[in-house]
C-alpha positions as CSV (number, residue, x, y, z in Angstrom):
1,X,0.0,0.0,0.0
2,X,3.0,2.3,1.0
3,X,4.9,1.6,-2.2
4,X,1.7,2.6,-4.1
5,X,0.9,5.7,-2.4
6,X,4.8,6.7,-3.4
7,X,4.2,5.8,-7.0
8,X,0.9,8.2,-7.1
9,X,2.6,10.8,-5.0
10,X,5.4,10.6,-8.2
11,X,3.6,10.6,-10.7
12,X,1.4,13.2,-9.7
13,X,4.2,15.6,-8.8
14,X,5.7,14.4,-12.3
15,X,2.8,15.2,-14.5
16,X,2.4,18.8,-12.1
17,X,6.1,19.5,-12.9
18,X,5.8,18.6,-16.5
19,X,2.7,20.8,-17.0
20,X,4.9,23.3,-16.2
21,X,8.0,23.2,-18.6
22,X,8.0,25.8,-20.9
23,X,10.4,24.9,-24.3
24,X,11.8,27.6,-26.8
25,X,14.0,29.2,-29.7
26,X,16.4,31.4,-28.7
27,X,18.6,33.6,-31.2
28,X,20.9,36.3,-30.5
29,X,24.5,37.8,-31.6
30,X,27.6,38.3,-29.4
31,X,30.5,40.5,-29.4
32,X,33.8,39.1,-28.5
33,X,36.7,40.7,-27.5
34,X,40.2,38.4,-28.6
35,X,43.3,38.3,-26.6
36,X,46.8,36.3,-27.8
37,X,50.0,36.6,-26.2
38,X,52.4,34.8,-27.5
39,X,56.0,34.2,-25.2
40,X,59.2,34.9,-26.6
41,X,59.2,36.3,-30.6
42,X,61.5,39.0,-31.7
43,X,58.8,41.1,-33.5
44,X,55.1,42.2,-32.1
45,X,52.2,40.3,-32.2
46,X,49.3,41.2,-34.5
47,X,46.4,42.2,-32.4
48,X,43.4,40.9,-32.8
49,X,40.0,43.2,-33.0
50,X,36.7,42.3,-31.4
51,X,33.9,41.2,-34.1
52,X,30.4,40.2,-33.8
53,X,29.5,36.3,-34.2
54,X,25.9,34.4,-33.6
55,X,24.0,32.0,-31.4
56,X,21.1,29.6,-31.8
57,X,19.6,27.4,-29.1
58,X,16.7,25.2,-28.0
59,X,15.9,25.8,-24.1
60,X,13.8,24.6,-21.5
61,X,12.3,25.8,-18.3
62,X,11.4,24.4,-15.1
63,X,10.0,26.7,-12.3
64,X,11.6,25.7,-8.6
65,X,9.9,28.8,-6.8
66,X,7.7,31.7,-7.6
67,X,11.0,33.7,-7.8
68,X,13.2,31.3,-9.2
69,X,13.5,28.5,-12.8
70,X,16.1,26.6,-14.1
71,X,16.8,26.8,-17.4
72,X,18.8,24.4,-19.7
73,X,20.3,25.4,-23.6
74,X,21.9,23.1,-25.9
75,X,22.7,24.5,-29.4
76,X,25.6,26.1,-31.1
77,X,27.3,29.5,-31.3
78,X,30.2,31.2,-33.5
79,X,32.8,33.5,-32.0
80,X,34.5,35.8,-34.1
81,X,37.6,38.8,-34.4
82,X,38.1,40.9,-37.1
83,X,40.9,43.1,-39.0
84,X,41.4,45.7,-41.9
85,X,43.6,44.3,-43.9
86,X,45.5,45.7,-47.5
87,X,46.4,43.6,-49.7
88,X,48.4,44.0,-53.0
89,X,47.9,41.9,-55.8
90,X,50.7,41.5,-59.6
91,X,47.4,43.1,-60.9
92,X,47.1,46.1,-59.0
93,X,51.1,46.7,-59.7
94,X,50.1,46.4,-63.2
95,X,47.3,48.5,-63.2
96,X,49.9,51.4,-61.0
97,X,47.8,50.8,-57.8
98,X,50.5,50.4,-55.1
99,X,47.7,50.6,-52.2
100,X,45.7,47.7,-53.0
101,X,42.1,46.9,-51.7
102,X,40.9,47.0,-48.4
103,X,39.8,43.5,-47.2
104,X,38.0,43.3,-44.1
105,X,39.1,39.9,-42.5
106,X,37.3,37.7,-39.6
107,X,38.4,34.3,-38.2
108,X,35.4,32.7,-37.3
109,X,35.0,29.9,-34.4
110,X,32.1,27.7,-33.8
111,X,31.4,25.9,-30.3
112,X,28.6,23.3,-29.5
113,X,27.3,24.1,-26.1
114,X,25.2,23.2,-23.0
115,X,24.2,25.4,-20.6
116,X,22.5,25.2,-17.0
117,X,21.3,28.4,-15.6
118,X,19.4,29.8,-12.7
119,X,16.7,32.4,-13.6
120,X,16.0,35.1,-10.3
121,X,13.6,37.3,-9.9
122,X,14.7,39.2,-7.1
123,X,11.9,41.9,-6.9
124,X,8.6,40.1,-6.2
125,X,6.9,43.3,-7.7
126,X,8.7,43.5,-10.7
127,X,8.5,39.6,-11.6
128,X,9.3,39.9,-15.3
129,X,12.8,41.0,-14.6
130,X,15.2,38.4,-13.8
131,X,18.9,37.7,-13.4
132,X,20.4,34.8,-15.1
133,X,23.2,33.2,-13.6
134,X,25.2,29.4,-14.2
135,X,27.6,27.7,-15.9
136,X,28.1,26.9,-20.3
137,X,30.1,24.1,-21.7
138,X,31.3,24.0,-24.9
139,X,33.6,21.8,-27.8
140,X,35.1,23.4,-30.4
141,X,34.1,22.2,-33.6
142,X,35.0,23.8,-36.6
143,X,37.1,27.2,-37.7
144,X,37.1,29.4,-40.7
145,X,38.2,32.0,-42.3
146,X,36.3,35.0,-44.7
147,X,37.6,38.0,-46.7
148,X,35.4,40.9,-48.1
149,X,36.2,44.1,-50.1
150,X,35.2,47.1,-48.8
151,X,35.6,48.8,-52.7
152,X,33.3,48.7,-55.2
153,X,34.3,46.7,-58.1
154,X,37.0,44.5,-56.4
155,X,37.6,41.2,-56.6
156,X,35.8,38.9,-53.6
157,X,38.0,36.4,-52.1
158,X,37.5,32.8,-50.8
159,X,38.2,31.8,-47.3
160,X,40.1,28.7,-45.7
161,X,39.6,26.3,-43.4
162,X,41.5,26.4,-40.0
163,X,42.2,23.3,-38.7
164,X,40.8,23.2,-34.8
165,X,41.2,19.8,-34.6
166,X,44.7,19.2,-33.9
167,X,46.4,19.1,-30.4
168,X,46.8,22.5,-30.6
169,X,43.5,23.6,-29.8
170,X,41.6,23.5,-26.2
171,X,38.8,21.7,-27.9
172,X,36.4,21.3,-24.5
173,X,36.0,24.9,-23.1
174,X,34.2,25.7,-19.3
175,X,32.3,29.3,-19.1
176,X,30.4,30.9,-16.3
177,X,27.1,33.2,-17.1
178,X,26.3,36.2,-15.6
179,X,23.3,38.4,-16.9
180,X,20.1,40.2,-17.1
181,X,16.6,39.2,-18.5
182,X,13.0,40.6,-19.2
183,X,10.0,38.4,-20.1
184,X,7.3,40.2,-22.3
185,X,4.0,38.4,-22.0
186,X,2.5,37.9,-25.7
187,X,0.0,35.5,-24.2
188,X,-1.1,32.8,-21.4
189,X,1.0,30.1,-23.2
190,X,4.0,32.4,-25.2
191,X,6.3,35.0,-23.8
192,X,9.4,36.5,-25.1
193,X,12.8,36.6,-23.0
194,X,15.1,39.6,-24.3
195,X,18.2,38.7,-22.6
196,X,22.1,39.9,-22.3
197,X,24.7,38.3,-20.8
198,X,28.6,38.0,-20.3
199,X,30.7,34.6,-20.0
200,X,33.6,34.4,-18.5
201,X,35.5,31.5,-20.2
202,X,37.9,29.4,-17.2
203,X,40.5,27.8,-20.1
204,X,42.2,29.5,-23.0
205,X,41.7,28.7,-27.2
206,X,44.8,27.4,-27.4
207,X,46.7,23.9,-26.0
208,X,50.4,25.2,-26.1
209,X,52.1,26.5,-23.4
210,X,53.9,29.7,-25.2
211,X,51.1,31.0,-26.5
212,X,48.2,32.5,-24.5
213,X,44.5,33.2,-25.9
214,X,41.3,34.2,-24.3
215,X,38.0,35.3,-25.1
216,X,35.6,37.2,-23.5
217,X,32.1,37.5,-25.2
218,X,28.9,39.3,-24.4
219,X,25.5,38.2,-25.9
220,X,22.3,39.7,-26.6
221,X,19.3,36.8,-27.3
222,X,15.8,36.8,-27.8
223,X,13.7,33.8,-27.1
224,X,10.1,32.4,-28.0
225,X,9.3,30.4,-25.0
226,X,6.0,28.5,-25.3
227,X,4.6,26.7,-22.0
228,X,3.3,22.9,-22.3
């Protein structure tokens, strides 16, 4: 009889709780800032500018309290810097241009990640502002390069692939969250989530001991949520 009353008791508190989950898109852009130091070379290293990349996720949500949810994000999110580059080509000599054309050049790097994150609403009265606050894990999947012209008229050049996948990379990467949120209502079932936030990444982009990378992105998201 005991055992029975448990298995009620659980399944009513599971069906309660699953009532409850609300599931979602979330898109967004970030802006990174780059840093590489690299020991020991006779000339100065080129420094590398901050850029803006993109995010996409799927998320869930699970209220714990009237002031508090957790909230869990898998999906997948590109990190990039940026430059001005000039470059000169045999057919600009020809043609008497010694300047060249303006490129603007990005390095792009894209991450698979989890996250598990705490929602707060600290002011009771105020209950669709929240702070977000938890933990994102990433791997480092896959790295490119592009090149634009900023001229009219100039030739467009290809990219190349980086090669992330060698030993040295930091392929698994540990960040913590810190942000703030706003939910706007759009129904009894849908609500958006405008949302910024700032990771602080524990381990460097690189694996080698001389050199000495670190990112620090900031994200702006909007999400769809829709409740079950």
């Amino acid at each position: 009889m005991k055992k029975k009353v448990l298995l009620i008791a659980f399944l009513s508190f599971t069906a309660v709780l699953s009532a409850q989950i609300s599931a979602g898109l979330s898109v967004g852009i970030n802006h990174t800032s780059w840093k590489w130091d690299v020991d020991n070379l006779p000339f100065a290293w080129p420094e590398y500018q901050s850029a803006y990349g993109w995010r996409a996720v799927l998320l869930s949500e699970i209220p714990l309290h009237k002031q508090l949810r957790l909230r869990t994000e898998f999906g997948t999110q590109v990190y990039a810097n940026g430059d001005i580059k000039q470059l000169v080509f045999e057919s600009d000599i020809l043609n008497g241009d010694f300047n060249g054309t303006t490129y603007r050049f990005r390095e792009n790097y894209q991450f698979w990640e989890v996250s598990v994150l705490a929602e707060v609403m600290p002011i009771r009265k105020i209950s669709w502002f929240y702070i977000v606050a938890g933990a994102t894990g990433g791997k480092l999947t896959k790295g490119w390069t592009s090149l634009k012209a900023l001229g009219p008229d100039k030739e467009q050049l290809s990219g190349y692939s980086i090669d992330v996948k060698n030993d040295n990379w930091h392929h698994n990467s540990l960040a913590a969250d810190l942000g703030l949120g706003g939910n706007i209502p759009l129904s009894k079932s849908f609500n958006l989530k405008l949302e910024s936030r700032f990771l602080y990444f524990f381990n460097e982009l690189d694996d080698l001991d001389n050199v000495h990378s670190r990112i620090s992105p900031v994200m702006l998201s909007l999400a769809c949520v829709y409740k079950l």
